[in-house]
C-alpha positions as CSV (number, residue, x, y, z in Angstrom):
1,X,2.0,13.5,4.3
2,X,5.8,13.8,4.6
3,X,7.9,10.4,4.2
4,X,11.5,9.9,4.6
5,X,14.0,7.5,3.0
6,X,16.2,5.2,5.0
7,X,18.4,2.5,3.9
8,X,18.0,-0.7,6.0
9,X,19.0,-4.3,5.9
10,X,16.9,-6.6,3.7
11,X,16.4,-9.0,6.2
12,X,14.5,-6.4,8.2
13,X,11.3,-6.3,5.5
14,X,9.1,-8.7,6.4
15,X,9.3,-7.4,10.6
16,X,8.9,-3.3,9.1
17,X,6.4,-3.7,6.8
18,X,4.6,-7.2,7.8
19,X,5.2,-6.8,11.5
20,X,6.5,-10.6,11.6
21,X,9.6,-10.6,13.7
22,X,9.7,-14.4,13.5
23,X,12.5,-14.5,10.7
24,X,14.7,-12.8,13.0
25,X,17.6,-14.0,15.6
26,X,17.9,-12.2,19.0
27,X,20.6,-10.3,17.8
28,X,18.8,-9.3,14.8
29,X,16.0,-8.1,16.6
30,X,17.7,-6.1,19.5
31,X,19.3,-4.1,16.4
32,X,16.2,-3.3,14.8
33,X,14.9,-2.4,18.3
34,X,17.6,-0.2,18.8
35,X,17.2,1.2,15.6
36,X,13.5,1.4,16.1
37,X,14.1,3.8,19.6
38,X,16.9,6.3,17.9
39,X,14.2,6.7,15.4
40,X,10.5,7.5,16.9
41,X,10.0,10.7,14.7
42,X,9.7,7.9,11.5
43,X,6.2,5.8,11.9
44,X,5.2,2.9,9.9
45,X,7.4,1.6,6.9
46,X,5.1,2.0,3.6
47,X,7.2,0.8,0.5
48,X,10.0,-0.4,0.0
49,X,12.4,-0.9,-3.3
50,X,12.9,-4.5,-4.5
51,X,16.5,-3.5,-5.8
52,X,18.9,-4.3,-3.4
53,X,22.2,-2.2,-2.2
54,X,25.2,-3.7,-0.5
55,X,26.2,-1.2,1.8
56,X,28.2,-1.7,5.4
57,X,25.0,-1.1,8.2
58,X,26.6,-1.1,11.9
59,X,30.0,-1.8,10.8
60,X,28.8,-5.2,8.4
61,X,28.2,-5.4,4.3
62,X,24.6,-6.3,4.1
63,X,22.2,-6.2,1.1
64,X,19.8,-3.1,2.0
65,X,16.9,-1.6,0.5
66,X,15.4,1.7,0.5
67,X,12.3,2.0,3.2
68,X,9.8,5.0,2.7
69,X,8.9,5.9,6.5
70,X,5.7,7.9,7.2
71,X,7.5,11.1,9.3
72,X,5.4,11.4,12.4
73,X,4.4,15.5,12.4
């Protein structure tokens, strides 16, 4: 199985990996979307790391953490 690595906002683990979008505001959730649509080759989020990374993500300083994607074949 081939997994990729992708730095993503924090407040984006409990929608990838739980599939409960309810933490998230509409703004939020049209980013992740969009995200979600410029990446279709990735599938389901399987792991992520606990440690934390503030990094700028669509132009804002965020804390992110590192997702492991399944890569669709």
């Amino acid at each position: 199985m081939k997994t990729d690595t992708v730095l993503l906002p924090a407040f984006w683990a409990s929608a990838l990996i739980n599939n409960d979008y309810s933490g998230l505001d509409r703004l939020e959730l049209s980013e992740l979307q969009a995200w979600s649509h410029d990446n279709q080759h990735l599938s389901a989020a399987l792991s992520y790391d606990i440690d934390p990374v503030c990094i700028r993500f669509n132009g804002m300083l965020t804390d992110c953490l590192a997702f492991d994607f399944h890569v669709k074949e």
